[in-house]
N, C-alpha and C positions, 0 to 999 in steps of 0.2 A: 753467359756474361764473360768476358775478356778481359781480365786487368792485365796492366802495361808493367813491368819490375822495369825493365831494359829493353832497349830494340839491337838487333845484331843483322848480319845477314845468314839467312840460311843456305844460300849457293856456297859458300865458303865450306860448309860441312858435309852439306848433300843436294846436289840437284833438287828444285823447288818443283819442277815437271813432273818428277817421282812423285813428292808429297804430295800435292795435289790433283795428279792425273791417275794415281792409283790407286786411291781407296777402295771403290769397290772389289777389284782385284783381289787385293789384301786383303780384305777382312772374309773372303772366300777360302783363301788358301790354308790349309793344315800346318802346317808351321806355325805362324805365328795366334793360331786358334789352341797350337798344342803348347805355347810357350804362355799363352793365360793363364792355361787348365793348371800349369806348373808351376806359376806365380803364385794364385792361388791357394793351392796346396800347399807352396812353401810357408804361405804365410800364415796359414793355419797350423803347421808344423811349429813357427818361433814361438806359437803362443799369442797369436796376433786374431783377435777372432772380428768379426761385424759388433759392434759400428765403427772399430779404430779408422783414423784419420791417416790416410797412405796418398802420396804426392805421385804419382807417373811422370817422372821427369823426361823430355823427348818422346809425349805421349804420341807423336805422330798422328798414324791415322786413327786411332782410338781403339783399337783394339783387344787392348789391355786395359785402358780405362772402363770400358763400357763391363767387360766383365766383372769387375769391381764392383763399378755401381747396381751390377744386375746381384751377387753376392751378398749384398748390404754395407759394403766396407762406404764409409764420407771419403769419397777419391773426388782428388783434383786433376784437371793435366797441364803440363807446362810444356812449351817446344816453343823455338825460335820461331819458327813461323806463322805469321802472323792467317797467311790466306790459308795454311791447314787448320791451322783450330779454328778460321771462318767457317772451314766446311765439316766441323765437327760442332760446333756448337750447338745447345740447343738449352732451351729454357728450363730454369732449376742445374745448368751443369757447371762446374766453375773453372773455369779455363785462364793463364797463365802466362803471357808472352814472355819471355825470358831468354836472354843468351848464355847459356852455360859456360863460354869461352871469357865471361867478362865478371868483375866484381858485381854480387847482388847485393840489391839494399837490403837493409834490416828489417826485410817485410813480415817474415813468418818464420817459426821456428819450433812449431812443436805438434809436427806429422809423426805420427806411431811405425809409420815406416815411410821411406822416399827410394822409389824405382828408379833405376835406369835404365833400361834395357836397350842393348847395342846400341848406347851413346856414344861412349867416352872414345871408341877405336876412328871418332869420325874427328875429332879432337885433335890438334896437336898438341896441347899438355893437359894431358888426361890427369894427372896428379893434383892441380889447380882445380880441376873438376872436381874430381873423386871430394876436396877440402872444400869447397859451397855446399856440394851436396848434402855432406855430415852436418851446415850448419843448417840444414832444413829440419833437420831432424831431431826432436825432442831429449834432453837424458836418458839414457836406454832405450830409446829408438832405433829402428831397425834402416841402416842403409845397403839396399840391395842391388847389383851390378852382376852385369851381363854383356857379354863380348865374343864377338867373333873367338874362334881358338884354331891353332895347328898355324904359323907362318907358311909352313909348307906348300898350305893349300891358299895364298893369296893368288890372287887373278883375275881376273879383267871382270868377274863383278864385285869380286873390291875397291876396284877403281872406277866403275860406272856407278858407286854408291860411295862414293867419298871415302872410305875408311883410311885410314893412314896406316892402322896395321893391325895383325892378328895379334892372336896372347899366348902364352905359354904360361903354366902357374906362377912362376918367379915372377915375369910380366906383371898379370894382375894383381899381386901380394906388393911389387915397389909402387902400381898406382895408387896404394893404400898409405904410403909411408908419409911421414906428419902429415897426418891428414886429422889426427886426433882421435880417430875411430879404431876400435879394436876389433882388428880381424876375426870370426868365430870360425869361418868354413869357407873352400874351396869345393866344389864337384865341378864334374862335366857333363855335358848334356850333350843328348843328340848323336850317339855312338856308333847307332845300322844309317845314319848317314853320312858317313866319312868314306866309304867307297865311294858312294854317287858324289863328293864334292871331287875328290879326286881326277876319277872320270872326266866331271865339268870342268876342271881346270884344264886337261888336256884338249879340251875340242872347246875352245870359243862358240859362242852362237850369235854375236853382233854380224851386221851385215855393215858394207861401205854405207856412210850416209846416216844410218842410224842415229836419231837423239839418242839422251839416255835414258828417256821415259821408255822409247822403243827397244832398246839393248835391255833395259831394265825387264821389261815385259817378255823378253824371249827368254828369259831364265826362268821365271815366274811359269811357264805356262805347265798345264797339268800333263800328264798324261791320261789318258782314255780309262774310266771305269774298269777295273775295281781298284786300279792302284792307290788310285785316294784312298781308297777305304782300307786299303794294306798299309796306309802310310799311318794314315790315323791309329790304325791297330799300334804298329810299331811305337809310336809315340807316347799312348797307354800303357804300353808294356811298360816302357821302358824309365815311366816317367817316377813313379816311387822310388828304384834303383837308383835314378842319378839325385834327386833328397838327401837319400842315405850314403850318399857317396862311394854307390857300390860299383861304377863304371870307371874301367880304365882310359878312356883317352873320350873324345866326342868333338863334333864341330862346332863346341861353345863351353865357355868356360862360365860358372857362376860365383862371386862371390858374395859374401853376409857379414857384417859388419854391424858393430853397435858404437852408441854414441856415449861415453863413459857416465856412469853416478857414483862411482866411489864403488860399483862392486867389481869382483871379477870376471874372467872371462876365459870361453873355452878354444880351444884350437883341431880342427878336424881337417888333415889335409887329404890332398886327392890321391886317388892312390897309381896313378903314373908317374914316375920318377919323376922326382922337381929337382934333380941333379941336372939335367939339361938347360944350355945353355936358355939363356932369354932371347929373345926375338929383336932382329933392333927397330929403331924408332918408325922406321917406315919402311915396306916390301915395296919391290915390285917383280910380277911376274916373272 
């Protein structure tokens, strides 16, 4: 089932060809099967166990929903798009149309935790975001955000996938500011892949002509057995360490955030220098 909060458009944030022309893809690919497994984890980490009530805001192609509901967590998913959650829906799942970019009504507000995962960078004011998302979310509930990281490394599929810009820790802690949520933790994620984005930023792989479904898709493709399964490994490895905030840098930043009740609150920063400047508002290559 579908309910309506607000209608937006989703070209505005990210090609609708992507969302809808790549599902299958996507829910193939090790990435984002190892950015569940880590969801997951984390949220069993805050103390968050099955059956709590967790929102996947920009659940896109469900990926992260689906693991949820396979887990036992009551997950919803909400994303602009009205023809991706068509091609996600299914009976018994509760789906969400909503623009994140615009005021939401006073629909609901008390999810034990609310996702976003690589939302807010597709944003231009991610800060207004970051402030709906918290009001989704219960007293002491958990808002948890994920972002592209490294400005360094923006390029031409940040810009074939809408992003306006990468993060750097300072970055993600000012889209926290009045937002009313108390920062808990910063980590990084995704750290033996920062050579290979590197790399990709140097060699483009769009051809002339190219949609961005098609640009999209030559980023996406795998390489030949066993490297999946190398990748996967790495992923594994590495995925407790970036929890515990034991990785120095990574191609994604995460933060954790609570919704105040009168108690306190803890602070765990990441451990690469947040002396570095912030990123500005938008890259480009």
């Amino acid at each position: 089932m579908i309910e309506q909060w607000t209608r937006g458009h989703a070209g505005e944030h990210m090609p609708e060809e992507i969302l809808v022309g790549l599902g299958a893809m996507i829910r193939r690919h090790p990435w984002w099967r190892a950015r569940a497994l880590l969801t997951i984890d984390l949220l069993h980490d805050l103390g968050l166990k099955p059956p709590s009530r967790v929102l996947d805001a920009g659940c896109g192609w469900g990926v992260t929903l689906e693991a949820l509901e396979s887990s036992g967590f009551q997950a919803a998913g909400l994303d602009i798009s009205r023809l991706t959650l068509q091609a996600i829906d299914r009976p018994g799942r509760r789906l969400i149309e909503a623009d994140l970019a615009r005021p939401l009504p006073p629909r609901d507000s008390g999810y034990d935790a609310v996702l976003a995962l690589d939302v807010i960078e597709h944003l231009d004011d991610d800060r207004a975001a970051v402030r709906r998302l918290g009001t989704l979310a219960r007293p002491g509930g958990r808002v948890i955000v994920s972002v592209p990281a490294l400005p360094d490394l923006f390029g031409e599929f940040d810009e074939i996938q809408g992003h306006r810009r990468r993060y750097l820790p300072d970055d993600l802690k000012a889209a926290f500011e009045e937002s009313g949520l108390d920062l808990e933790r910063l980590f990084w994620w995704g750290r033996w892949l920062v050579p290979t984005l590197r790399r990709q930023r140097s060699r483009p792989r769009t051809r002339p002509g190219d949609s961005p479904a098609e640009g999209y898709r030559r980023y996406l493709e795998l390489p030949p057995w066993p490297a999946v399964a190398v990748a996967r490994l790495a992923f594994a490895i590495e995925r407790r360490r970036a929890i515990e905030g034991r990785l120095d840098v990574g191609t994604s930043l995460f933060a954790v955030a609570r919704r105040p009740d009168g108690e306190g609150h803890r602070w765990a920063s990441p451990s690469r220098s947040e002396s570095q400047s912030s990123s500005p508002a938008t890259q480009t290559a």
